[in-house]
Each structure stands twice: as C-alpha cells, then as structure tokens.
N, C-alpha and C positions, 0 to 999 in steps of 0.2 A: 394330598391327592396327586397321583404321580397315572403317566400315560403309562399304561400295562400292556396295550396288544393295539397294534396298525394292519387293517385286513382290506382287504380289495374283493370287491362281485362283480364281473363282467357278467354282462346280461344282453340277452339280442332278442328279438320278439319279429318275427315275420310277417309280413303286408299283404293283405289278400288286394288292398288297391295303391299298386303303385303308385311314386306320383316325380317328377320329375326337374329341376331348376336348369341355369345355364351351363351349369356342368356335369352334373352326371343324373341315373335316375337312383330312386331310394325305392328300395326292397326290402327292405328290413330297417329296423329302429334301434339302434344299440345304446350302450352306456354303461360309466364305471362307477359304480358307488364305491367310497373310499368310507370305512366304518375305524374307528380311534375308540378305545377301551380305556376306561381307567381301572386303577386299583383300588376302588369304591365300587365299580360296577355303574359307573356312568358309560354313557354311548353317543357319540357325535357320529354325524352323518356327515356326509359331503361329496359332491358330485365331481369326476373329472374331466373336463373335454366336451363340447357341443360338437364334437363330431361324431366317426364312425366306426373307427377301428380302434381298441384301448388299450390292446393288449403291450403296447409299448407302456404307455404311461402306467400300466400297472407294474411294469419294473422296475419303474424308476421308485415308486411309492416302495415297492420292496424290499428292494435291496438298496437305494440312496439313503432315503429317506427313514425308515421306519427303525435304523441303527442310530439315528439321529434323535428320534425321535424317543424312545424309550425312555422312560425315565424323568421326563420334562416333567415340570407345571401345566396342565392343560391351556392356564389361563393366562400364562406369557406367549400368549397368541402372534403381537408381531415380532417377540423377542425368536420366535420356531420360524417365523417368516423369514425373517435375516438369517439365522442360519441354513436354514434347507438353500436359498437363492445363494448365498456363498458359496455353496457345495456345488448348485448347477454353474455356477460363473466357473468354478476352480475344474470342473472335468466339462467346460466348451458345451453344454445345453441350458444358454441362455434365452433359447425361443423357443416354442413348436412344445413339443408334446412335454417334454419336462413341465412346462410353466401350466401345463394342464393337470399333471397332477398336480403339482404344489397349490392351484388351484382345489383340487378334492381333499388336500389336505388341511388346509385353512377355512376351507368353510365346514368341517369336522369340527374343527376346535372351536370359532363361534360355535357352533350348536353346541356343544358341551360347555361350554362358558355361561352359555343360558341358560342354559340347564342346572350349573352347579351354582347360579346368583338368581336362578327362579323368575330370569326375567328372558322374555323374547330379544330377537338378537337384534330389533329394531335400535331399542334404548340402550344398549351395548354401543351401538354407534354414534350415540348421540340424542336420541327421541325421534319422534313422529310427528313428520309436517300433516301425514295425513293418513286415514287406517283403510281406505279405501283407494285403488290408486285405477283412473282411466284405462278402460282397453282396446286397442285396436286387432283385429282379428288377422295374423297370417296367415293366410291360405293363396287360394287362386296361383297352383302352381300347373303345370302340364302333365294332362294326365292322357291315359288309353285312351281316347274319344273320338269320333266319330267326326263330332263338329265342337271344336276346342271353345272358340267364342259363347256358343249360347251354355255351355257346360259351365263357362267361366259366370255368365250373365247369369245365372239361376243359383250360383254358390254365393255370389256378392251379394243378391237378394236376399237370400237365407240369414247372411250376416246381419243386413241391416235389419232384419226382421227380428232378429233375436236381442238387437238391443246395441251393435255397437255402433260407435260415435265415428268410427274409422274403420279402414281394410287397409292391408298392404298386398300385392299380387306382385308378378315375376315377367322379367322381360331378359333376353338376349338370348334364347332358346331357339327362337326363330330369326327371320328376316326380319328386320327394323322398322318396314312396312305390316307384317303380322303383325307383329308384336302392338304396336302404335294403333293398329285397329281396333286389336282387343282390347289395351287399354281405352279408347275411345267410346265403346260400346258399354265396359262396366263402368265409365262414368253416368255415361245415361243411365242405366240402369239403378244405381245407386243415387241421382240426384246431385244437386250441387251442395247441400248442407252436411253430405259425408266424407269428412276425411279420407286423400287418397294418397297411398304411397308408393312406391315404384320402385321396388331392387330387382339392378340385374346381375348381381353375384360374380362383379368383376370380369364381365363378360363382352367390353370394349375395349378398342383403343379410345386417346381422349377425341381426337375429330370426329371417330364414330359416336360415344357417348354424347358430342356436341348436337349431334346432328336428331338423335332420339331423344335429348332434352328438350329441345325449342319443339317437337312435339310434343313432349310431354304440357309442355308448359301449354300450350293449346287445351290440355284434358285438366286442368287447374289442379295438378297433381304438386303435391307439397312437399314429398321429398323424392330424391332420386338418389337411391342408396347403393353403395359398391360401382359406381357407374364405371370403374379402373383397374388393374391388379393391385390389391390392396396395401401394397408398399412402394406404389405409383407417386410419390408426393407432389411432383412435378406436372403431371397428368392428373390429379384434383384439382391444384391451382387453375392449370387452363380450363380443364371442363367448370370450376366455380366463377371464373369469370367470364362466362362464355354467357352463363343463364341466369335467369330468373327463380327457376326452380331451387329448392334449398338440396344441399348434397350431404348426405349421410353418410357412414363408415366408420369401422373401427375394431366389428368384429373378430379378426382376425389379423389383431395387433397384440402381442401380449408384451405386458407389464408398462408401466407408465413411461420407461424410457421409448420405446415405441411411438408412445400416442406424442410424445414431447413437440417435436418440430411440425408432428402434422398441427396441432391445436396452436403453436405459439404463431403459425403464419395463417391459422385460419383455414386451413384446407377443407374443414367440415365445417357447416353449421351445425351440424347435429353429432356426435359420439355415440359410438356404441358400444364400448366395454362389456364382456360376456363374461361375469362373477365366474363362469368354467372353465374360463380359457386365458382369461388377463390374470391369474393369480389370486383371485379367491376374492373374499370382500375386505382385505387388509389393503389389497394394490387396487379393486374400485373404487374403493372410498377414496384412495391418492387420487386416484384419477380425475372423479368426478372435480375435487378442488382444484386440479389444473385446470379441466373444461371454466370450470366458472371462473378461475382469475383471467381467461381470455375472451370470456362471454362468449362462450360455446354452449350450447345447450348439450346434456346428457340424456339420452336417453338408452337404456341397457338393453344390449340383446340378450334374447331368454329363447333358451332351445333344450328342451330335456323333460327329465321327470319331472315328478315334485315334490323332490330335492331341490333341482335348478332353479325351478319355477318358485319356491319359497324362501330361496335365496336370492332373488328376484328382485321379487315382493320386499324382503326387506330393505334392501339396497334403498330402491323407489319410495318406500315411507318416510328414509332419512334425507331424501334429495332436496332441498329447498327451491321453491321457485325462482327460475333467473330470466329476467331478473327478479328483483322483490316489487310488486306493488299492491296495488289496496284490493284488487280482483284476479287473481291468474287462472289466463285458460289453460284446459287441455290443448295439447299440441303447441301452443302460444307459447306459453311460459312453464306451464307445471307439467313436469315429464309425465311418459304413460307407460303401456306395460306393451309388451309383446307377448298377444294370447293365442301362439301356434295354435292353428285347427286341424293342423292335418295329421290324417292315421297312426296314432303312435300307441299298445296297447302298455308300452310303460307308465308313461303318463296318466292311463285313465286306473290302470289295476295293480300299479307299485307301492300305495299309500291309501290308506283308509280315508283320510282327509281328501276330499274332491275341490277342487278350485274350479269356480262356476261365478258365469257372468251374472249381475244382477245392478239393472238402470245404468248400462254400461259399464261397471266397473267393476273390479276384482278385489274381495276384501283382504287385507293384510293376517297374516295368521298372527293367534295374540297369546299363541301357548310359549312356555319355556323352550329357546332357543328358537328352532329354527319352526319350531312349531307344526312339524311333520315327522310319522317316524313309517320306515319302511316296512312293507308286510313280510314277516319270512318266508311264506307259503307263496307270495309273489317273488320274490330273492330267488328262490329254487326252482319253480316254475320256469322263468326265462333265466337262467343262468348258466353262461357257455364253460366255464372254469372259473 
C-alpha cells in the first residue's frame, strides 16, 4: 500500500448570524480538508487550520508536501511527520500556516492507518481511557443585539438546559467593566454548580488581564483563557501569579517546541493544543506527555468540522486523567471537550455522522480511523477551489 494522490477542498459557508470575539467578527465559516489516496483505493481525511483563510496552507500541502509524500507507506505516520517538518525547518516555515497543513496531513494518514488495521484511531494511540468524553459548550460570543447581556443570559440557559456540565463565553471586546457585568449576570443565570470559563482571545496587556481576573475570580470562573498575546511567556507568568483563577492557552502555539518553556515554567494550568494547528495528532500526543511530565493539565481546543471535531474526540479518549486517582472529575482531573455552538453549516452538513450531546457528554466515534467520512455533495456545495 503506497500513497497514490494528496488533494486539498477549501470550502467557505456564509453566516446569516454573525457573531464576533476580541478580534475580529466572523462572517463566514471556512476550512481545509486535506484528502491522502492510496493505491488500494483507501482515503484518509484530515483537517488543516482552526482558522480562516487556507488558501496558503493549501500550497504548502501541494506543492511541499505532496512530492514528499508520493509513494510512502501510509502507515509510517511519524516517519512522513519527520520528513515533511524537515522540509518546513529547511525552507524557514517553522510556525503559522505550514504547521497547519502538516497538520491536515497527519491526521489523514491516522485515518487511513485505521482504516487499513480496522481499527479507530483511538487505539492507534494507545487505547481508551474513556468512549464518552465531558462537554462544555463554546458560545456566548458578541453578537448584532440590542441588549448583548440578556442575549448572552438566555444563550447560557439554553446550554444548561440542554445538558451541559459547563460554558465557556468571551471577554475583551468591550470595556473591562462590560465585559465583567456580563460575565457576572451569566453566572447568575447559570447557577453556581456550572462550570464557567472565560477567554479573551489575547485581548490584554498582563496588568490589564490582572485587573479582569480578580473579577473574574469574583464570578467563580475556572479558567481564564488567552488572557495575553499568545507568545507572551512573560506576561502569563505575571497574570498566573497575580490570580486565583486557573489560566488557559495554547491554541495558537504550534508544534511542541512552542508549548516547551510555556509548560516547563508552568505558565498554563490548562494547555490547549488544536490537533489542526499544532501538527496533527502525531505532535498532540507529544504534547500532551509534556503537559503531564509538568502536571499541566490538557485540554484540546477543537474548532472545525467533523473532521476536527473527530480528531478531537480521539485525542481526548487517549488522554489519561492527571493526575491518576481512584475518582477523576470533569474539569478537575479528566480533560473535556470543546463543543463550539456557534453558527458553522460545515460542521452540521460536512459528514453524515452528527456529534450530539447526550448527559452532557459527547460519544467517541468507534468506526475505523477517524470514524467520519466527508459528504461529497457537501465538499461541492461549500467548496471555494
């Protein structure tokens, strides 16, 4: 079994309701599926990038990578890892959108590895701590409204209504004082028994970040995610020792040398490696065993279709609770999932398979590989070149 053909879909899907974070607003939904052929007529999938524009990383998959790739084993999975990462080290795209394809292409070949051994790409990595993994619901971002608080306050209720155990919502779009209200009010509204989380998308300095933590930490909010520009190391540390609140980040670190000195001085409590953006699940799995030889806890960010989403999923089945004891909770010790809620019609109309909450938690897919396959009449539907 030899790789016969490496192909790229850019796909874009339009928003009839915007909705907005601390940097820009989102209008539309994009994303790069990266598709790996063999010469049996197997097909791995794989997603590139948890952002918005692909069309870079679809060249690098092109014209880098896919002359590299030809001809390989599918199933010397990190042996194609180390090469392709050589090729970006040897032409200076060691970070940013390279490592996002190389990402779509790694998690391609997991799902054809599981596919050509009949088994999900969970046990590929090792087995499953668990087939069902915690959800906390992303949403509550700023949208067109009238009156943004009670918009916020009636979305959070819906969550908890539907079942989850947690929210995560969005700060630094406003004034520090907005912002700290509205968190304040979907606290109420949610109750004290719900998990609450708080990113603002690297939307401080670290004194201003200090100064919106210790209210946070008034609203008994559990993480406070991006609080810095995300290559801030220096400005984690000070906002980490300033609070109470735990500090999240990671998303937009790619490849383990990255996360390296944030995790070995502890800059996060929590990690968030994006299997789209950090290099695939060959460099999350690295990852996550950094995270835990620091006692860092992992938890992955998940932003995509479901592609992303099921390579997610897998990642989170293999992660063992940290630490180990005889009961781990959600949020505590045993990672959860990032179940975006907001407007994306890739997500809901890309794959036949639907991922749907049920007693809060999202079930692990248990088909060969990644245990998702893309519709083609959706491929073509949202597909920009």
């Amino acid at each position: 079994m030899r790789i016969a053909d490496v192909r790229c879909h850019v796909l874009r899907a339009g928003l009839d309701r915007p909705f907005a974070w601390s940097q820009s607003w989102a209008r539309a939904r994009g994303a790069l599926l990266v598709e790996v052929r063999t010469d049996d007529g197997l097909v791995g999938w794989g997603e590139a990038g948890a952002g918005w524009e692909q069309e870079a990383a679809r060249a690098v998959v092109e014209t880098m990578f896919r002359p590299l790739l030809l001809g390989r084993n599918p199933l010397d999975v990190e042996v194609a890892w180390q090469a392709l990462h050589a090729a970006m080290l040897n032409g200076g795209l060691a970070r940013g959108i390279a490592v996002q394809a190389l990402s779509g292409v790694d998690i391609a070949l997991w799902d054809l590895a599981g596919k050509a051994l009949g088994q999900p790409v969970y046990r590929l990595l090792g087995g499953a701590y668990r087939d069902r993994v915690t959800a906390y619901a992303t949403g509550l971002y700023y949208t067109e409204t009238r009156d943004q608080t009670a918009a916020l306050v009636d979305e959070a209720r819906r969550y908890v209504a539907e079942g989850f155990r947690g929210v995560k919502m969005k700060v630094g779009g406003l004034t520090p004082e907005a912002d700290l209200r509205n968190v304040a009010a979907v606290r109420e509204a949610i109750g004290p028994s719900i998990f609450l989380s708080v990113d603002a998308n690297q939307a401080y300095n670290a004194f201003t970040a200090v100064r919106v933590g210790r209210g946070l930490e008034e609203a008994d909010v559990l993480w406070f995610e991006e609080p810095v520009p995300f290559d801030d190391l220096e400005g984690y540390l000070q906002v980490k020792s300033a609070l109470r609140v735990a500090i999240a980040g990671g998303e937009a670190l790619y490849t383990r040398f990255a996360f390296r000195d944030f995790v070995a001085r502890r800059a996060f409590d929590i990690a968030q490696p994006d299997v789209t953006n950090v290099g695939g699940l060959t460099e999350a799995r690295r990852i996550v065993g950094l995270a835990s030889t620091f006692g860092v806890q992992c938890y992955p960010h998940v932003w995509g279709t479901p592609v992303a989403l099921a390579a997610g999923l897998h990642l989170l089945a293999a992660i063992p609770s940290s630490p180990t004891c005889r009961s781990p909770q959600p949020f505590l010790q045993e990672p959860v999932l990032e179940f975006d809620r907001t407007p994306n019609p890739l997500r809901e109309e890309l794959a036949e398979h639907r991922f749907a909450l049920a007693d809060g938690a999202v079930a692990v897919p248990q088909g060969p590989g990644l245990g998702v396959e893309p519709d083609p009449e959706a491929i073509e539907r949202y597909r920009v070149t």
